[in-house]
Every structure is written in structure tokens, then in C-alpha cells.
N, CA, C and O of each residue as an XYZ file, in Angstrom:
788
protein
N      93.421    103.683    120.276
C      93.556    105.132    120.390
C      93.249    105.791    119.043
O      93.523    105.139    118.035
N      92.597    107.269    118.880
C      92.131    107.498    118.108
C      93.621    108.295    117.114
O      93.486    108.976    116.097
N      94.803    107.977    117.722
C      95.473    108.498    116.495
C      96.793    107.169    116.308
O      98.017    107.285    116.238
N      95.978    106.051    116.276
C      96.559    104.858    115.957
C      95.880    103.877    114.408
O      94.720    103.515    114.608
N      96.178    103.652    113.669
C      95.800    102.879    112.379
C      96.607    101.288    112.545
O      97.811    101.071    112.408
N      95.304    100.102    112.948
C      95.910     98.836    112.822
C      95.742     98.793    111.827
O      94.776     99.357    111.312
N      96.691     98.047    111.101
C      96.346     96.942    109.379
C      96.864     95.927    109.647
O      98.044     95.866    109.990
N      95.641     94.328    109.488
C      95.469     93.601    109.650
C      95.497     93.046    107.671
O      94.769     93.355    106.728
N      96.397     92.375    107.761
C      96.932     91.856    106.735
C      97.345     90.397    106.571
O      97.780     89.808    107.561
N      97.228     89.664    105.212
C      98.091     88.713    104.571
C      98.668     88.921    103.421
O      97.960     89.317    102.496
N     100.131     88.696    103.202
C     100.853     88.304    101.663
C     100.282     88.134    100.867
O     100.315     88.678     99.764
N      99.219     86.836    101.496
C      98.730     86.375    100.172
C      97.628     86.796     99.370
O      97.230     86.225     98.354
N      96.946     88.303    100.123
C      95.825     88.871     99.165
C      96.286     89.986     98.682
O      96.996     90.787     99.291
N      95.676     90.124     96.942
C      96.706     90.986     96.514
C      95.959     92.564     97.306
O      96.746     93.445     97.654
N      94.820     92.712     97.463
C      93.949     94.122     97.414
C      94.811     93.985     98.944
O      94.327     94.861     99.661
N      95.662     93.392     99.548
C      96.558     93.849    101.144
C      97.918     94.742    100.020
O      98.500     95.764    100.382
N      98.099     94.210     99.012
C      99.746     94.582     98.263
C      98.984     96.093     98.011
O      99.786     96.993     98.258
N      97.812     96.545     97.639
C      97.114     97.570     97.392
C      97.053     98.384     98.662
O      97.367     99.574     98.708
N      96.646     97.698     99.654
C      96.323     98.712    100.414
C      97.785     98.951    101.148
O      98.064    100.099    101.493
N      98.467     98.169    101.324
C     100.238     98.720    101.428
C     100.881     99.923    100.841
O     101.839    100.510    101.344
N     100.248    100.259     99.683
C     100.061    101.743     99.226
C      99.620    102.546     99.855
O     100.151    103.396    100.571
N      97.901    102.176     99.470
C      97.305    103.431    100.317
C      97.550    103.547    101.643
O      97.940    104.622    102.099
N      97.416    102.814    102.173
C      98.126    103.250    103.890
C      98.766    104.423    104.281
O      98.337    105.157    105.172
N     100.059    104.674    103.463
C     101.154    105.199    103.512
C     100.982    106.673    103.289
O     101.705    107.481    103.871
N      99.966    107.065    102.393
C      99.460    108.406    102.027
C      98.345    108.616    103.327
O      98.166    109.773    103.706
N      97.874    107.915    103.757
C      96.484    107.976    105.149
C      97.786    108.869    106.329
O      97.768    110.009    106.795
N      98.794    107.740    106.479
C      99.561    107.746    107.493
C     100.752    108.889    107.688
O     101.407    109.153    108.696
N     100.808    109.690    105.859
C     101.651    110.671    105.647
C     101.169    112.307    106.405
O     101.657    113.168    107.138
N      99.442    111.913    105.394
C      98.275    113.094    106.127
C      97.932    113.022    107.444
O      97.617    114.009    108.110
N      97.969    112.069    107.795
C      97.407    112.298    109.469
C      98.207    112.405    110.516
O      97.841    113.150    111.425
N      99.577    111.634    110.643
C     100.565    111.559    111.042
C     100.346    110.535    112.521
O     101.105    110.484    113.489
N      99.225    109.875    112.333
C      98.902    108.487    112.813
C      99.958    107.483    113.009
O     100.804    107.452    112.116
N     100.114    106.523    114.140
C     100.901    105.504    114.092
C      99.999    104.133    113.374
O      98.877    103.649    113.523
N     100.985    103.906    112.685
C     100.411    102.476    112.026
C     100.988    101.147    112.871
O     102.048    100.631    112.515
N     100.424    100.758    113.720
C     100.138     99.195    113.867
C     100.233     98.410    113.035
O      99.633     98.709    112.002
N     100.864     97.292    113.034
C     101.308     96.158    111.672
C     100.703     94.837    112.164
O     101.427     94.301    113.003
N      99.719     94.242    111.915
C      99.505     93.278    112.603
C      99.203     91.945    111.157
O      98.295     91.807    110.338
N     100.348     91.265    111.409
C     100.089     90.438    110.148
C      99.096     89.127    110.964
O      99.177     88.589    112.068
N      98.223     88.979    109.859
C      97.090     87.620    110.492
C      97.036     86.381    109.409
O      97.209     86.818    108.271
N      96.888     85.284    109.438
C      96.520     84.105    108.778
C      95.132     84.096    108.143
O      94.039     83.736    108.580
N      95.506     84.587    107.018
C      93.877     85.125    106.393
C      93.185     83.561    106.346
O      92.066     83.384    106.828
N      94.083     82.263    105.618
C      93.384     80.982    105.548
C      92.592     80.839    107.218
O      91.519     80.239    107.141
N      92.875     81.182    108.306
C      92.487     80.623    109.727
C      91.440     81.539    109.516
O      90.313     81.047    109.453
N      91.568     82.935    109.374
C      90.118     84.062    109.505
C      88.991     83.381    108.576
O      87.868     83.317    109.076
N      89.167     82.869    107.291
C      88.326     82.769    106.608
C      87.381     81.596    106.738
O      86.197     81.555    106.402
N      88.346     80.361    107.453
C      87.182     79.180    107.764
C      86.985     79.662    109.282
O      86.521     78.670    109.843
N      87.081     80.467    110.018
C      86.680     81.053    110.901
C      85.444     81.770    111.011
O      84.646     81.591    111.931
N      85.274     82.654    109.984
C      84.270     83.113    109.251
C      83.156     82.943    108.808
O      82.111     83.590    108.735
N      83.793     81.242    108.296
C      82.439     80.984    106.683
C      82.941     81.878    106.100
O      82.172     82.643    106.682
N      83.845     82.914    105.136
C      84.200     83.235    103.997
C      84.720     82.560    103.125
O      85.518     81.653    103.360
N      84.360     82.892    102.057
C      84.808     82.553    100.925
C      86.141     83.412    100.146
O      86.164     84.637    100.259
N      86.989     82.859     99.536
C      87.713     83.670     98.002
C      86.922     84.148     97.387
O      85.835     83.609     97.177
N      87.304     85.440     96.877
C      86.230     85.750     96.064
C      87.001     85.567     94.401
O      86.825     86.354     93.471
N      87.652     84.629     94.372
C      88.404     83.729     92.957
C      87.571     82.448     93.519
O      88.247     81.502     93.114
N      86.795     82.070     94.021
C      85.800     80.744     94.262
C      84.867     81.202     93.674
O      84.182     80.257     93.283
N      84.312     82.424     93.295
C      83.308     82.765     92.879
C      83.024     83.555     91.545
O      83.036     84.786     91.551
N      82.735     82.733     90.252
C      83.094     83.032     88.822
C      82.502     84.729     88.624
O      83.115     85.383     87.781
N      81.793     85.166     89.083
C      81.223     86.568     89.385
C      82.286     87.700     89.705
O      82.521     88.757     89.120
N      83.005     86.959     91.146
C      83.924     87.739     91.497
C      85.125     87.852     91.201
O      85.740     88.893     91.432
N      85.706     86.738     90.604
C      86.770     86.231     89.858
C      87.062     87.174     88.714
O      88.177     87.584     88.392
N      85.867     87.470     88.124
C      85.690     87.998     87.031
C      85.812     89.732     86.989
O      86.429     90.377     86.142
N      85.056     90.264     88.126
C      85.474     91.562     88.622
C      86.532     92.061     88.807
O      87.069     93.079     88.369
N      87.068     90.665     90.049
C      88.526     91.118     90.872
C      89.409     91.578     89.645
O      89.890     92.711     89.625
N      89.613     90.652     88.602
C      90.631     91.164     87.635
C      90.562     93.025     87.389
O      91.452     93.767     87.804
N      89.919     93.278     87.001
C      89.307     94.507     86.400
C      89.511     95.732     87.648
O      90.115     96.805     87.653
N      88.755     95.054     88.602
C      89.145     96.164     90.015
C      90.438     96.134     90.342
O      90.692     97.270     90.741
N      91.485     95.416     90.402
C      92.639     95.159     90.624
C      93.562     96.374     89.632
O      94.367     97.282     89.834
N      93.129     95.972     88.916
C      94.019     96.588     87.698
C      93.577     98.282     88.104
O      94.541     99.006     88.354
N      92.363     98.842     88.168
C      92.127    100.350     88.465
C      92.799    100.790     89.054
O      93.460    101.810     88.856
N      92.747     99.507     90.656
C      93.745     99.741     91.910
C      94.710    100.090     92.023
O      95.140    100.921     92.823
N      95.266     99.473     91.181
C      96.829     99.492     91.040
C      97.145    100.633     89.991
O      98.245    101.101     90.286
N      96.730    101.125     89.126
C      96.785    102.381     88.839
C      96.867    103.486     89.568
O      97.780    104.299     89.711
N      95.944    103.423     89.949
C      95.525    104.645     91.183
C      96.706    105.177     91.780
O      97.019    106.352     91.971
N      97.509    103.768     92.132
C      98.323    103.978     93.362
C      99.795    103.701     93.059
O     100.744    103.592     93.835
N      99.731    103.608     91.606
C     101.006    103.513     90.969
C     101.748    102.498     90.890
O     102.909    102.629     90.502
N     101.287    101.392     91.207
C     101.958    100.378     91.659
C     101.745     99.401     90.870
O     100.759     99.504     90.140
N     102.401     98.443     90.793
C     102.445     97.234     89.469
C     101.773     95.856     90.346
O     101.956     95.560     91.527
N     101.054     95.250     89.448
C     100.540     93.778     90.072
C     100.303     92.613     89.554
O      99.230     92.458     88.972
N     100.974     91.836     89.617
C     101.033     90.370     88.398
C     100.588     89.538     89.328
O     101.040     89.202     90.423
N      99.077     89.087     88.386
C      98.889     87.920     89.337
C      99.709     86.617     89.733
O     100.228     86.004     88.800
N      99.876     86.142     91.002
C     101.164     85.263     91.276
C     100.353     83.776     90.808
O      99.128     83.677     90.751
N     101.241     82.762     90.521
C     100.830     81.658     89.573
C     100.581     80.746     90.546
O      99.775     79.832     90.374
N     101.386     80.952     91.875
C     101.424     79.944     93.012
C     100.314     80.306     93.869
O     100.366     79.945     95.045
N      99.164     81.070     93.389
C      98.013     81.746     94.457
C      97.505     80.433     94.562
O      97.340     79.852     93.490
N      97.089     79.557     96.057
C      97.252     80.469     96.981
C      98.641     80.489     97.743
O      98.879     79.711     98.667
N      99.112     80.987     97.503
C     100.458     80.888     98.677
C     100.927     80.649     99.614
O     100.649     81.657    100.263
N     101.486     80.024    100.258
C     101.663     79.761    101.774
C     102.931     80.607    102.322
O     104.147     80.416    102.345
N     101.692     82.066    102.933
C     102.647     83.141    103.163
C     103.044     83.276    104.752
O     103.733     84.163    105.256
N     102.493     82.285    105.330
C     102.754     82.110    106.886
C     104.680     82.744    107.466
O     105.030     83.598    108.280
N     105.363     81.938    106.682
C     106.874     82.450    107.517
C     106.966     84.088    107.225
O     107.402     84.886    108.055
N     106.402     84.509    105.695
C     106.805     85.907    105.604
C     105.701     86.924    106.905
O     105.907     88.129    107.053
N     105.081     86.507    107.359
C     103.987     87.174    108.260
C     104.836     86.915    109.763
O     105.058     87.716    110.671
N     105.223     85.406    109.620
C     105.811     85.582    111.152
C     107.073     86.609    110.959
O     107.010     87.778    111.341
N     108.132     86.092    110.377
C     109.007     87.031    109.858
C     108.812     88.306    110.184
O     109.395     88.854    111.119
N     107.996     88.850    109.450
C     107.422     90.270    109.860
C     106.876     91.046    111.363
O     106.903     92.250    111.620
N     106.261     89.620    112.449
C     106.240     90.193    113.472
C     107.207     90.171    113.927
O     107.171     90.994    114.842
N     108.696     89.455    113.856
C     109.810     89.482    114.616
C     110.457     90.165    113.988
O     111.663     89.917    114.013
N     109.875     91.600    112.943
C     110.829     92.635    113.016
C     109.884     93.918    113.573
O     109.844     95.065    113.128
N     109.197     93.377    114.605
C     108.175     94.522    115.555
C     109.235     95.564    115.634
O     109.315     96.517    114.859
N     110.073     95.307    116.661
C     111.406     96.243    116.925
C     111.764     97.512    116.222
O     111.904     98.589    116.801
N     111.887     97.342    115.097
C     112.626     98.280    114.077
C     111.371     98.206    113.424
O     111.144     97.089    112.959
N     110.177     99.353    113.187
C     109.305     99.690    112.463
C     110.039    100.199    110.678
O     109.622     99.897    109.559
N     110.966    100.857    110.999
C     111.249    101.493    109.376
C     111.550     99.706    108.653
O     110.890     99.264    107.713
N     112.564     99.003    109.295
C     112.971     97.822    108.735
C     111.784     96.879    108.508
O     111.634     96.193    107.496
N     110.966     96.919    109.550
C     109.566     96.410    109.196
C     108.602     96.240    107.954
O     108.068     95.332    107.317
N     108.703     98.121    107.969
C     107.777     98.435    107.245
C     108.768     98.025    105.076
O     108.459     97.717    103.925
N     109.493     98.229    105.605
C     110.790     97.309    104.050
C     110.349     96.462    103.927
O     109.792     96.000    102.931
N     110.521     95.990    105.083
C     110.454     94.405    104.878
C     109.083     93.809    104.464
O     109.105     92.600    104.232
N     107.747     94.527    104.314
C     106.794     94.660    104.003
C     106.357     94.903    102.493
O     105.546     94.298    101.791
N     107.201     96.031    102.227
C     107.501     96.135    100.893
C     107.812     95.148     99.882
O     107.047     94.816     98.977
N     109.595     94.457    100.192
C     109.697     93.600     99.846
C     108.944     92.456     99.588
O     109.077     91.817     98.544
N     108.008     92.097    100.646
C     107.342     90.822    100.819
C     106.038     91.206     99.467
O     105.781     90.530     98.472
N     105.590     92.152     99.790
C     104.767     92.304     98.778
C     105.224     92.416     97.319
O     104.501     91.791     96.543
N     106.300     93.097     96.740
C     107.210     93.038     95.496
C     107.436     91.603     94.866
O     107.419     91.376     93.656
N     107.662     90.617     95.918
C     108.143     89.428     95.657
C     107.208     88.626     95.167
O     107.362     87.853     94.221
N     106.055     88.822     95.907
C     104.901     88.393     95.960
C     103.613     88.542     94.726
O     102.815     87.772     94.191
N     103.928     89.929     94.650
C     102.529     90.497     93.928
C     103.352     91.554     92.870
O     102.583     91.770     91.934
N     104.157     92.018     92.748
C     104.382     93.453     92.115
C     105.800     92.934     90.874
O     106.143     93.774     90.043
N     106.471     91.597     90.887
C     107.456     91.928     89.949
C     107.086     90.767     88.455
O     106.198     89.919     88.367
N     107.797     91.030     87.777
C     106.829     90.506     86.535
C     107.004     88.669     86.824
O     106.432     88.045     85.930
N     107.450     88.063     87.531
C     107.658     86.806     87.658
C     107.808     86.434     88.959
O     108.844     86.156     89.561
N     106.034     86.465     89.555
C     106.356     86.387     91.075
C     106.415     85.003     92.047
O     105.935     83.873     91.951
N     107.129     85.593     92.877
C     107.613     84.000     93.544
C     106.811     83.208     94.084
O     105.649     83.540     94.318
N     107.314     81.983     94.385
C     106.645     81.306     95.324
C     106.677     81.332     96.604
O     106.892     80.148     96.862
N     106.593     82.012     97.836
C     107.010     82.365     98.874
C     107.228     80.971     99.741
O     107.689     81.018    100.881
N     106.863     79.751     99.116
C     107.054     78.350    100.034
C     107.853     77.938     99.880
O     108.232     77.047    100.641
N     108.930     78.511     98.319
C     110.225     77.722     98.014
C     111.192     78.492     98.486
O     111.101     79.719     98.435
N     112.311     77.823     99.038
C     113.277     78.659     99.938
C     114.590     79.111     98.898
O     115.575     79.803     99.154
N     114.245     78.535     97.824
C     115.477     78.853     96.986
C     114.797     80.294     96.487
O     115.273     81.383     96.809
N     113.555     80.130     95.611
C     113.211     81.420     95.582
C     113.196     82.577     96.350
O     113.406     83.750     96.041
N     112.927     82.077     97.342
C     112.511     83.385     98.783
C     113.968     83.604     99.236
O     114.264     84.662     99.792
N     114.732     82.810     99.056
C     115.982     83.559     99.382
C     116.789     84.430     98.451
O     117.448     85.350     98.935
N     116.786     84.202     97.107
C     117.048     84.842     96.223
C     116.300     86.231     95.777
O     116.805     87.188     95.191
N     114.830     86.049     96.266
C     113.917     87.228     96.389
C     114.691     88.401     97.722
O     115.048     89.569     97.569
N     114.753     87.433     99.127
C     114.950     88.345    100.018
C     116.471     89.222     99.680
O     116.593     90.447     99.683
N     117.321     88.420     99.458
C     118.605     88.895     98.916
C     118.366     90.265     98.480
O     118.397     91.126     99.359
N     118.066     90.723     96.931
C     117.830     91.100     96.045
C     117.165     92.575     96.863
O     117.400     93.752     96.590
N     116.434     92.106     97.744
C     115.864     93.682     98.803
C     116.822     94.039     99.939
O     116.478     94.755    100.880
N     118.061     93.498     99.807
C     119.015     93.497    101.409
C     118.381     93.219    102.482
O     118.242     93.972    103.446
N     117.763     91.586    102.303
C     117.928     90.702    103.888
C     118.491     89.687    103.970
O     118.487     88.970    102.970
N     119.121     89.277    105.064
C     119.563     88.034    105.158
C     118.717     86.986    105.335
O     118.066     86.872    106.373
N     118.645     86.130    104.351
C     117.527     84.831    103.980
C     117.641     84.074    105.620
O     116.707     83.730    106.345
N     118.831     83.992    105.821
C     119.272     82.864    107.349
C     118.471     83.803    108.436
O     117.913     83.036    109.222
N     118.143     85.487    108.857
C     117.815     86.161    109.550
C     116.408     85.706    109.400
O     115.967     85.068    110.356
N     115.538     85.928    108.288
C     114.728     85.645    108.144
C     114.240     84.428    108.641
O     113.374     84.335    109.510
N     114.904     83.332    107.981
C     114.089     82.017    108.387
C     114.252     81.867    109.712
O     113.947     80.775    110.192
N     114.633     82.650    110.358
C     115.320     82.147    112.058
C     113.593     82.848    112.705
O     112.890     82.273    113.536
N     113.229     84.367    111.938
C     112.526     85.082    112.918
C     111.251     83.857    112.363
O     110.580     83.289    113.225
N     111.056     83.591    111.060
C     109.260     82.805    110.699
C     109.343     81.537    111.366
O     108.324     80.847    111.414
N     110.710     81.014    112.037
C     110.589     79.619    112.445
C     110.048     80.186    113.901
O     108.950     79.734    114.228
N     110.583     80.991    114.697
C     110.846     81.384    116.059
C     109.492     81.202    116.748
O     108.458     81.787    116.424
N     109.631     80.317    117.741
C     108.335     80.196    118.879
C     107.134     81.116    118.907
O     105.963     80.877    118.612
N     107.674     82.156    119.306
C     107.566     83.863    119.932
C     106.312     83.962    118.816
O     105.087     84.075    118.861
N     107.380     83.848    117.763
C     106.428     84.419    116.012
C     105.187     83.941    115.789
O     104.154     84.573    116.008
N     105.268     82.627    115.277
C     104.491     81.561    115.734
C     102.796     81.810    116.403
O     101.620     81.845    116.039
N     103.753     81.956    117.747
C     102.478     81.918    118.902
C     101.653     83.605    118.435
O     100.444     83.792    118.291
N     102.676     84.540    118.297
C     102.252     85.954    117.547
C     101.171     85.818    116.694
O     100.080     86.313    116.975
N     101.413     85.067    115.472
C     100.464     85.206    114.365
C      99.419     84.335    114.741
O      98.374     84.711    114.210
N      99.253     83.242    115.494
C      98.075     82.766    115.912
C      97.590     84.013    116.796
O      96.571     84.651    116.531
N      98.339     84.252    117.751
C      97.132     85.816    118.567
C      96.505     86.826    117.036
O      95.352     87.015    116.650
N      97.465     87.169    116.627
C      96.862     88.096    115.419
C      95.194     87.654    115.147
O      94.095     88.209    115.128
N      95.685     86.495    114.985
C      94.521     85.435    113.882
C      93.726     85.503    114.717
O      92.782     86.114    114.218
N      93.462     85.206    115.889
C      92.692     85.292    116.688
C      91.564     85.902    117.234
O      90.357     85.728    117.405
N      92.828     87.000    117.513
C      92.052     88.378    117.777
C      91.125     89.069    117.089
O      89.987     89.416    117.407
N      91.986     89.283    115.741
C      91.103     89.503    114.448
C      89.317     89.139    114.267
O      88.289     89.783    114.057
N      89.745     87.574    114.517
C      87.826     87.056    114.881
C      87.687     87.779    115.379
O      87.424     88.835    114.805
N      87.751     87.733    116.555
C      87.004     88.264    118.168
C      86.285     89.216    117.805
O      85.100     89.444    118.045
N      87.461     90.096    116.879
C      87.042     91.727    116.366
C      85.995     92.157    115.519
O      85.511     93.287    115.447
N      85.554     90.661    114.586
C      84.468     90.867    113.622
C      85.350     91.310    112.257
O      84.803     91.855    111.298
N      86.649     91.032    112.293
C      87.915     90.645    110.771
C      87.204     89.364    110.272
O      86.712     88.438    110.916
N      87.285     89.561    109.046
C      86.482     88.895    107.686
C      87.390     88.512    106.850
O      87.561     87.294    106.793
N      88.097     89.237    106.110
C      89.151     88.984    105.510
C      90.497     90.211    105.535
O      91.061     90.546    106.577
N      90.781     90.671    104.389
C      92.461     91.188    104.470
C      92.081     92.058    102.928
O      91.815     91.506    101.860
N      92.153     93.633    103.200
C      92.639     94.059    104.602
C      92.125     94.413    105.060
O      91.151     94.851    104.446
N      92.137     94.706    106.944
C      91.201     95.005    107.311
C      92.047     96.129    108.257
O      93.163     95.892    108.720
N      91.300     97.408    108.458
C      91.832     98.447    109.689
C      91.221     98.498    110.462
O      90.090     98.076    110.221
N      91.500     99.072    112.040
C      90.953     99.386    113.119
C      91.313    101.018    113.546
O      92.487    101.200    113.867
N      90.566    102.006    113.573
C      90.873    103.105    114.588
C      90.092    102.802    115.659
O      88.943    102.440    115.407
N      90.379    102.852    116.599
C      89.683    101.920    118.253
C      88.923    100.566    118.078
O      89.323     99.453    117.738
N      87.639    101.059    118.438
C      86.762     99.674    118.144
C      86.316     99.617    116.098
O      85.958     98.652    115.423
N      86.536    100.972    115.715
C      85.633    100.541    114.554
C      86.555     99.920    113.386
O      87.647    100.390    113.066
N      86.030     98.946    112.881
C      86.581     98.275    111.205
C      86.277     98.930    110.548
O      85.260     99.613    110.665
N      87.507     98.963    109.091
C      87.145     98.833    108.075
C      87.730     98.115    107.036
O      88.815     98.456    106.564
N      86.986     96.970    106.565
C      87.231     96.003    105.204
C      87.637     96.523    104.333
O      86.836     97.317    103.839
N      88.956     96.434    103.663
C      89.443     96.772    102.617
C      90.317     98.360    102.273
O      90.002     99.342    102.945
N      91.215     98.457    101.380
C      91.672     99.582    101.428
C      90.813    100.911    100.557
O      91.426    101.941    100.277
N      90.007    100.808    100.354
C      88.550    101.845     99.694
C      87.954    102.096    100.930
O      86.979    102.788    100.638
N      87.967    101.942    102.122
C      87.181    102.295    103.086
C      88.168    103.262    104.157
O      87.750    103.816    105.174
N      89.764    103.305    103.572
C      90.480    104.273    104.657
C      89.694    105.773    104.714
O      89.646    106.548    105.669
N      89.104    105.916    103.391
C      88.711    107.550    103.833
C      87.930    107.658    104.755
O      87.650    108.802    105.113
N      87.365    106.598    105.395
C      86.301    106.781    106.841
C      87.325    106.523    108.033
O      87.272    107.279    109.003
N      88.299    105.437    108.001
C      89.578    105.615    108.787
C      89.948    107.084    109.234
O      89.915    107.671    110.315
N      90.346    107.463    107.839
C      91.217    108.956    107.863
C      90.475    110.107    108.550
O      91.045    111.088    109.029
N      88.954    109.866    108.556
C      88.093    110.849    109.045
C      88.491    110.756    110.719
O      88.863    111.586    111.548
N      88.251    109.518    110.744
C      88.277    109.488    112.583
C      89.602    110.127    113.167
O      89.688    110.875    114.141
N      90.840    109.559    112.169
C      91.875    110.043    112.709
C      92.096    111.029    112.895
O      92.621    111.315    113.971
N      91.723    112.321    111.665
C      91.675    113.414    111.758
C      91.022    114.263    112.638
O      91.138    115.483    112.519
């Protein structure tokens, strides 16, 4: 629907912790519903044939530099995490089993990204001592959590995500949908924002 915004996302790319920003200003102006659809960027990408663009000394070399503008822009802080690549799978399922409660969702989104990408010593999202001491620290219960990223339901969720995503002609993260059309990355919402508007 044309006054719906999917974002198709992973944890583990930081330009998704970026566009978790911009989103929010798209979604303030238009007054659009945002769709949360977390996907398994590792499954999209050998799905693909994509590459990292940290595989590629060219882009490696950019990303730093664009990153940093990014995150200016949008006010937001970004330390590269030491454990890249991350294995951000439970925080994604996690996240679809708080479909329910969008505001708690959308926290819980926050958080995941803070933990992840934004505080000066960022975690490892695979170690549970960390990730529980991370989730704490934002008011969640670590035991709530691991119950929703273990849960069947979740699981089977983020494989549809992942899925679908192909089908759709998703490349990598992040990626939006207003109806049928994409757009790669969070520099491309102002063509989003057009449609919505």
C-alpha cells in the first residue's frame, strides 16, 4: 500500500544502524506505517552472488569515510564492532516476536542497534553474557528475549523474511519497499518519501 514503508534489515550492517535513523524522520513527515521486517542478510547475500563491500579493498576503504558523514548527518554515533561479522540471527528473531507491540519493537530496535553499532565498546551479540548485560541496561528481560530468538514461530519468520526478500529483487540491507518498488539503502528514502507523499 502506498502509505506503508517496509524496512528490510540486519543488525549486522552498520548503513541498517543508519538508516534506523533516517527512517524515523521519512515516517515523522509522511505519517506512513513502517513495516519491520528483519531478514538474514548472510542467506540474501549468497542468494544473490553479493559480496561485503569490506571484501573489497576499494570499498572497505570508502565505507569508512561514508559511514562517518552518515552518521553525522543523523546525529548518531558509530564504532565499528570488532566481532563484525556478527551473528545477529536471535536479535532479528527476537525482534519479530515483538511484532505485537510496535512502540516496544521499535526500542527494541534501538537497543539492538546501540549494542551493536553505536556505544564505544560494542558487543558481541553471540555472547549471552554480553547480550544480556547489553539487553538489561535498555530495560529487557535477557530470559524474554532468548525465549522469543529461540521460538519456532521466529525462526520459521526470519527464514520467510529472507526469502521473500529474494523473490523481491533484496540485495542487501537496507532495503525499503513502498508497494512493488525497492529501494537499496538509506540515501534512496527521498524517492520512498516521494511515493508516499
Amino acid at each position: 500500500m502506498a502509505n506503508e514503508l517496509e524496512f528490510f534489515f540486519d543488525y549486522v550492517s552498520p548503513y541498517s544502524h543508519v538508516a534506523n535513523a533516517a527512517v524515523k524522520d521519512v515516517i515523522e513527515r509522511t505519517g506512513a506505517r513502517l513495516i519491520v521486517r528483519p531478514m538474514f542478510l548472510g542467506g540474501v547475500m549468497q542468494a544473490t552472488g553479493n559480496r561485503p563491500p569490506g571484501t573489497v579493498a576499494a570499498k572497505a576503504a570508502y565505507m569508512g569515510q561514508d559511514l562517518a558523514r552518515c552518521t553525522r548527518r543523523y546525529g548518531i554515533r558509530l564504532t565499528m564492532n570488532p566481532h563484525f561479522p556478527m551473528n545477529t540471527r536471535g536479535l532479528t528473531r527476537a525482534t519479530i516476536g515483538l511484532a505485537d507491540d510496535p512502540d516496544r519493537q521499535r526500542a527494541f530496535m534501538d537497543a539492538c542497534f546501540d549494542l551493536c553499532w553505536a556505544r564505544q565498546s560494542p558487543i558481541n551479540p553471540a555472547d549471552p553474557e554480553e547480550l544480556s548485560r547489553g539487553l538489561s541496561d535498555h530495560g529487557f528481560d535477557p530470559s524474554e528475549i532468548q525465549a522469543l530468538a529461540e521460538a519456532p514461530a521466529n525462526r520459521d519468520a526470519l527464514r520467510t523474511n529472507t526469502e521473500e526478500a529474494v523473490e523481491r529483487g533484496v540485495f542487501g540491507s537496507p532495503s525499503f519497499f513502498v508497494g512493488d518498488a525497492l529501494f537499496f539503502g538509506h540515501d534512496r528514502l527521498d524517492f520512498a518519501e516521494a511515493l508516499l507523499a
